[in-house]
ChimeraX commands (.cxc) that place a marker at each C-alpha (Angstrom):
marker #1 position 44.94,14.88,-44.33 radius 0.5
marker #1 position 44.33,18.44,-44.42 radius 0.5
marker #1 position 43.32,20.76,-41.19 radius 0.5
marker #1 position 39.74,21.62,-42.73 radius 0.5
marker #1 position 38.84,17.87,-42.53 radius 0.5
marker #1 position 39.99,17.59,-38.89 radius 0.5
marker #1 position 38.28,20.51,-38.08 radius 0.5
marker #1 position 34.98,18.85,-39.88 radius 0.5
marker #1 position 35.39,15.50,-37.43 radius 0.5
marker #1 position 36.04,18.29,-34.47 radius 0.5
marker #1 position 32.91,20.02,-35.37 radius 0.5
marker #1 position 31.21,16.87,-35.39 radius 0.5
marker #1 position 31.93,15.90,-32.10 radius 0.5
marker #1 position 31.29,19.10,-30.56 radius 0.5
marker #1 position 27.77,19.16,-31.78 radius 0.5
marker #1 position 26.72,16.88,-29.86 radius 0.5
marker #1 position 25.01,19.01,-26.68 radius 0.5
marker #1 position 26.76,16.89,-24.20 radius 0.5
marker #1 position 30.54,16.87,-25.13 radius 0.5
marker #1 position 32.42,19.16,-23.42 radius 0.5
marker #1 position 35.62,19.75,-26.14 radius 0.5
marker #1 position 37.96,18.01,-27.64 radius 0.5
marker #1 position 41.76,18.34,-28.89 radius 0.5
marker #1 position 44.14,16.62,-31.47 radius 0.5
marker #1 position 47.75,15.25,-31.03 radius 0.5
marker #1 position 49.62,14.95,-34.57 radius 0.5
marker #1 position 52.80,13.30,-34.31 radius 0.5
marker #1 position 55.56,12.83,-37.31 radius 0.5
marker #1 position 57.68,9.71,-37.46 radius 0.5
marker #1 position 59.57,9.75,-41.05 radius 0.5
marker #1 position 57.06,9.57,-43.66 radius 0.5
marker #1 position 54.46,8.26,-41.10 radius 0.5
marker #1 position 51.75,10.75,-39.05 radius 0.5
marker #1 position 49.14,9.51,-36.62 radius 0.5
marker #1 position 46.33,11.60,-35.25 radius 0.5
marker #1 position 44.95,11.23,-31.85 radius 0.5
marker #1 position 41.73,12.48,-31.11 radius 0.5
marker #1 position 40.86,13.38,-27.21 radius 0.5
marker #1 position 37.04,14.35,-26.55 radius 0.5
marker #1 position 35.28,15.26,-22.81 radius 0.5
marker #1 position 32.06,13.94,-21.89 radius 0.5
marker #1 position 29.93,14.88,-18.79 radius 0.5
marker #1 position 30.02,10.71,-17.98 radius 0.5
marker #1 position 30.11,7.32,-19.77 radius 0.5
marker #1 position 26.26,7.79,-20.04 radius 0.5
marker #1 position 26.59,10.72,-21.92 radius 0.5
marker #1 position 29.04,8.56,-24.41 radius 0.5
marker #1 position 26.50,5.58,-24.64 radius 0.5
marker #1 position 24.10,8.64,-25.36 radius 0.5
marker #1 position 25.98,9.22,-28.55 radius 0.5
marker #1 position 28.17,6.12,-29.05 radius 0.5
marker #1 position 25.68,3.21,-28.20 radius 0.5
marker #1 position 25.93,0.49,-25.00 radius 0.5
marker #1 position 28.98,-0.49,-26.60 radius 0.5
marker #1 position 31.35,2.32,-26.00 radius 0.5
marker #1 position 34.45,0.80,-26.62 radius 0.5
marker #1 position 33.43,0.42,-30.54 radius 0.5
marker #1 position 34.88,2.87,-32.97 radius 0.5
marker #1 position 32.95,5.13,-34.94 radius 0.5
marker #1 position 35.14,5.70,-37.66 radius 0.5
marker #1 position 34.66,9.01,-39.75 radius 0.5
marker #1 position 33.32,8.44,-43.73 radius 0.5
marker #1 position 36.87,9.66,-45.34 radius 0.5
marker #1 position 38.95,7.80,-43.30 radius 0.5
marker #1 position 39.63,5.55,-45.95 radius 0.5
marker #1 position 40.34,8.12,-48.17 radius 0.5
marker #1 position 43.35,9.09,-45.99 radius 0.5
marker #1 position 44.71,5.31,-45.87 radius 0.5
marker #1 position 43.36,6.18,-41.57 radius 0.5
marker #1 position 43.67,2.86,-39.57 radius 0.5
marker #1 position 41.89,3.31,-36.68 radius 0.5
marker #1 position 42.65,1.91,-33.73 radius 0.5
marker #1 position 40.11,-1.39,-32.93 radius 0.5
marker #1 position 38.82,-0.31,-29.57 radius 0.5
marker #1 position 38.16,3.26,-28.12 radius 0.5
marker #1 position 40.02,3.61,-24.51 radius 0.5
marker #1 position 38.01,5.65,-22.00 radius 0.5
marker #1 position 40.12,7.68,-19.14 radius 0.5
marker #1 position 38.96,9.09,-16.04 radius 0.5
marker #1 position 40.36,12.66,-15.53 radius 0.5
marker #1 position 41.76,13.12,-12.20 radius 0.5
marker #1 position 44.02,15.85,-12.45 radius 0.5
marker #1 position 43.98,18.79,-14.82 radius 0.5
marker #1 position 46.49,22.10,-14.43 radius 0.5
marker #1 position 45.83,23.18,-17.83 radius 0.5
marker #1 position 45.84,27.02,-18.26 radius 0.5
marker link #1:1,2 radius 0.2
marker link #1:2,3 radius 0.2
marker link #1:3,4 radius 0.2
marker link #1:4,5 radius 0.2
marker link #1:5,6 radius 0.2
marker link #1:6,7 radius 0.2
marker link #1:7,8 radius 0.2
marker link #1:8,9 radius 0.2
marker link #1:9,10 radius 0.2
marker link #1:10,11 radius 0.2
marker link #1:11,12 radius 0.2
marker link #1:12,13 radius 0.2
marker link #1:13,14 radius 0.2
marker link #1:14,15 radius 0.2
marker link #1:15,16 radius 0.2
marker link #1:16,17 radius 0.2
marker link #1:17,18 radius 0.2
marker link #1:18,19 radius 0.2
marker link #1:19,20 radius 0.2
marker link #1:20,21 radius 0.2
marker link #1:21,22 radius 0.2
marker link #1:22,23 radius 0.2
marker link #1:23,24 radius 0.2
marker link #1:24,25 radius 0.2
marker link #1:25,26 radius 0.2
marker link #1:26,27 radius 0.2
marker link #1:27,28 radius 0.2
marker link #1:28,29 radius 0.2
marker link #1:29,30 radius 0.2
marker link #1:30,31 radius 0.2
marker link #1:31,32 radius 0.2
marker link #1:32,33 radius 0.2
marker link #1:33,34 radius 0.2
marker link #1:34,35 radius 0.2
marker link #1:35,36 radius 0.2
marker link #1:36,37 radius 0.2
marker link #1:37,38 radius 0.2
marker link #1:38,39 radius 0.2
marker link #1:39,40 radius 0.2
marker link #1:40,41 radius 0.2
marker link #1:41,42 radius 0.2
marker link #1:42,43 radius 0.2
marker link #1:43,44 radius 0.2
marker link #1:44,45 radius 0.2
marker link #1:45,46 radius 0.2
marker link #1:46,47 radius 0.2
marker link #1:47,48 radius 0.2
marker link #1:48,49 radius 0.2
marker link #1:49,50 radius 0.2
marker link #1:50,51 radius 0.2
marker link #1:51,52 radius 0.2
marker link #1:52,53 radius 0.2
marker link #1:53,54 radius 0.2
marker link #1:54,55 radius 0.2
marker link #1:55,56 radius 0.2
marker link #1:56,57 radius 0.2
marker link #1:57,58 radius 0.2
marker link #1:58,59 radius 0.2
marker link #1:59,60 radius 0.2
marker link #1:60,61 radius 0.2
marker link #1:61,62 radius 0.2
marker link #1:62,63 radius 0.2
marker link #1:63,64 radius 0.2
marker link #1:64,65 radius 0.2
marker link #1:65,66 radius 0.2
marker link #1:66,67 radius 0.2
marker link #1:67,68 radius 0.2
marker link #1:68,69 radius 0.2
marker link #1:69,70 radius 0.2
marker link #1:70,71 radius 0.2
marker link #1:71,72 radius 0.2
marker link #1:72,73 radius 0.2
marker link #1:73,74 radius 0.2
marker link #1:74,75 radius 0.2
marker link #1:75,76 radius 0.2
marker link #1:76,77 radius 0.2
marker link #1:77,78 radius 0.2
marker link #1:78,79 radius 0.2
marker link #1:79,80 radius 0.2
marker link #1:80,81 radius 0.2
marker link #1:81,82 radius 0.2
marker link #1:82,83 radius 0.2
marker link #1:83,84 radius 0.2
marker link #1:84,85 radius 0.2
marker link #1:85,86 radius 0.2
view
């Protein structure tokens, strides 16, 4: 998977007026590497905003298949309680 089509899914997300960022993990096992994409929303109304009532559904991207991408069956929402990021 290159870095220009991560940045496309990025870009994608960030579009939309009420996300507030989002990063990406890579890690390298052997021949294996997973991505893990972490976006910020105002609330869980502004995900059903973009994602639909169901938010837990994934929304996979159209080349994922192209990459042999598995993605995971359910998205998993977190509440931030703690951030000391600089």
């Amino acid at each position: 998977m290159s870095i220009n089509c991560i940045k496309l899914g990025i870009k994608k997300i960030q579009s939309i007026p009420v996300n507030l960022g989002a990063q990406v993990f890579r890690r390298t096992n052997g021949t294996i590497t997973k991505f893990t994409v972490i976006s910020y929303w105002q609330s869980r109304d502004a995900i059903r905003a973009f994602a639909g009532n169901d938010i837990e559904q994934v929304h996979p991207l159209l080349k994922d298949n192209q990459y042999l991408i598995e993605p995971e069956t359910k998205v998993k929402h977190f509440d931030v309680l703690l951030d000391r990021r600089q």
